[in-house]
C-alpha positions as a Python dict, from the first residue, in 0.01 Angstrom:
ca = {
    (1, 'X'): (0, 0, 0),
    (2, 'X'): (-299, -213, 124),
    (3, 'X'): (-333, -348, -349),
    (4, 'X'): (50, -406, -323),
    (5, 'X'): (135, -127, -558),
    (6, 'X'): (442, 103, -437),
    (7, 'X'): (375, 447, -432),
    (8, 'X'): (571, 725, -263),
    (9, 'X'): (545, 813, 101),
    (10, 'X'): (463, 1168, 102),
    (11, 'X'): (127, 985, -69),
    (12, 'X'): (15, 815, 288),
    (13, 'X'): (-231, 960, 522),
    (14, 'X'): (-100, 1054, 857),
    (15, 'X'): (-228, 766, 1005),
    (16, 'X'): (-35, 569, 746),
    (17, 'X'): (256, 737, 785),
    (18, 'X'): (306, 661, 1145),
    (19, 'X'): (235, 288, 1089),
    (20, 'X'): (506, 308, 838),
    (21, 'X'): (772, 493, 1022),
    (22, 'X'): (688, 255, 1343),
    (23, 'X'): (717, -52, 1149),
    (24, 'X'): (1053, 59, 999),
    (25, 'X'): (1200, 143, 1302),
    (26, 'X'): (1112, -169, 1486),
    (27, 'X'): (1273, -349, 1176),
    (28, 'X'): (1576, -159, 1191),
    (29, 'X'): (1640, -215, 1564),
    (30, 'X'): (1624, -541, 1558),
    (31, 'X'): (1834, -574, 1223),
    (32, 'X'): (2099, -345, 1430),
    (33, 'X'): (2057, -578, 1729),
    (34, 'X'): (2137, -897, 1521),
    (35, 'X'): (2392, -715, 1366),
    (36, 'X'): (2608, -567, 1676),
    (37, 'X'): (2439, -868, 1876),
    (38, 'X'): (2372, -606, 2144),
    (39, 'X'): (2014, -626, 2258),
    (40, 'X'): (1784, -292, 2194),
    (41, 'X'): (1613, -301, 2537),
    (42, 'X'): (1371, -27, 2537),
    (43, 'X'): (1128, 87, 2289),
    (44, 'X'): (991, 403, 2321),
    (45, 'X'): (685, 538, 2127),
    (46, 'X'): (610, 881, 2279),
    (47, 'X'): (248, 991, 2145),
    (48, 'X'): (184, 979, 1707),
    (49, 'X'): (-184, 733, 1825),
    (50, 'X'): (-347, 1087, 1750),
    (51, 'X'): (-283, 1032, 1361),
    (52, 'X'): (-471, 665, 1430),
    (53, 'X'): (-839, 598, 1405),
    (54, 'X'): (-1000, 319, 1631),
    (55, 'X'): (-866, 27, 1393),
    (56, 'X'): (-521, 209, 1374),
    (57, 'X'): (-481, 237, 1739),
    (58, 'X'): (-578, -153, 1787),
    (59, 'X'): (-323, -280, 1511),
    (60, 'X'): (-66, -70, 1734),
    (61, 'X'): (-159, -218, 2055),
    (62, 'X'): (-120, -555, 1860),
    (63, 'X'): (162, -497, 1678),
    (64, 'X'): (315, -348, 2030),
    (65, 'X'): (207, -694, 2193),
    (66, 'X'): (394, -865, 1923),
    (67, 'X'): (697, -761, 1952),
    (68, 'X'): (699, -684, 2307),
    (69, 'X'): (898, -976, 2454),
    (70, 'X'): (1199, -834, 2194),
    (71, 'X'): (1278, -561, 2462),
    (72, 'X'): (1326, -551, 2833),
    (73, 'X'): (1084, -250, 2855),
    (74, 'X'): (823, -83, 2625),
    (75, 'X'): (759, 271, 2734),
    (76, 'X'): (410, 410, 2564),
    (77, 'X'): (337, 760, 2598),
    (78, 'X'): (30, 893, 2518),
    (79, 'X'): (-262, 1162, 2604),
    (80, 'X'): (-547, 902, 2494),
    (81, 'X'): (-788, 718, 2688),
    (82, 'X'): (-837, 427, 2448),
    (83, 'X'): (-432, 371, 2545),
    (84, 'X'): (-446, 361, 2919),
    (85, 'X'): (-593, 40, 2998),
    (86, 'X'): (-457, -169, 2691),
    (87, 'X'): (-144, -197, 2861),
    (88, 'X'): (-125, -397, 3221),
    (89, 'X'): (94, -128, 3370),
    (90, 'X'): (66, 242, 3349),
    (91, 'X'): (255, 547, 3493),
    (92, 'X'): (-80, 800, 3490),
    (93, 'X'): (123, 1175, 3554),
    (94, 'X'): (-102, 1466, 3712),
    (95, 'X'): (36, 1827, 3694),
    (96, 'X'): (-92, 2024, 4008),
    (97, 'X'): (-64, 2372, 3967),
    (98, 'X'): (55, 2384, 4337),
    (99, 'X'): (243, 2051, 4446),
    (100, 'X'): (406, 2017, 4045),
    (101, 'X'): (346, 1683, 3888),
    (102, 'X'): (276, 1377, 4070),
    (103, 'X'): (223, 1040, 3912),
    (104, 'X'): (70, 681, 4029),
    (105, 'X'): (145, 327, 3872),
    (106, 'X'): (-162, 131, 3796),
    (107, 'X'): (-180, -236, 3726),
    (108, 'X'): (-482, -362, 3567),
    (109, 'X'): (-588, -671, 3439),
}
């Protein structure tokens, strides 16, 4: 935890938790891509930012930034606002009770 100490993981908030499991499984696929020397080349996070407050969403976004350039694509889905413009290129999906779903890519920035 944030003192050093270990302490089991059923202990963590939810918030904590997903930082955790994210972190671990970034490690592992890049220990498996070393390993196998086969390149992991897209990450996938689909939705858990609901566990994060405002600080927990930005260490994300930075920690998403950070390893970004490790994978050919990184493929965020999420429901929350704060999300939508902190990446330059978006796929925004609308369901239409008549015409189905129909989505839009957005560059900002």
């Amino acid at each position: 935890d944030e003192t050093g100490a270990s302490r089991p993981f059923e202990t963590y908030s939810g918030g904590e938790a997903f930082r955790i499991s994210f972190a671990l499984r970034i490690a592992l696929s890049q220990l498996l891509a070393e390993r196998t020397d086969v390149a992991v080349r897209l990450l996938v996070v689909d939705e858990g930012f609901g566990t994060q407050d405002a600080e927990g969403v930005q260490h994300l976004v930075e920690a998403l930034n950070l390893v970004k350039d490790d994978f050919d694509k990184v493929l965020v889905i999420t429901h929350l606002d704060v999300l939508k413009n902190a990446f330059p290129t978006r796929i925004e999906v609308r369901k239409d009770p008549v015409r189905g779903s129909t989505f839009e890519v957005v560059q900002s920035g």
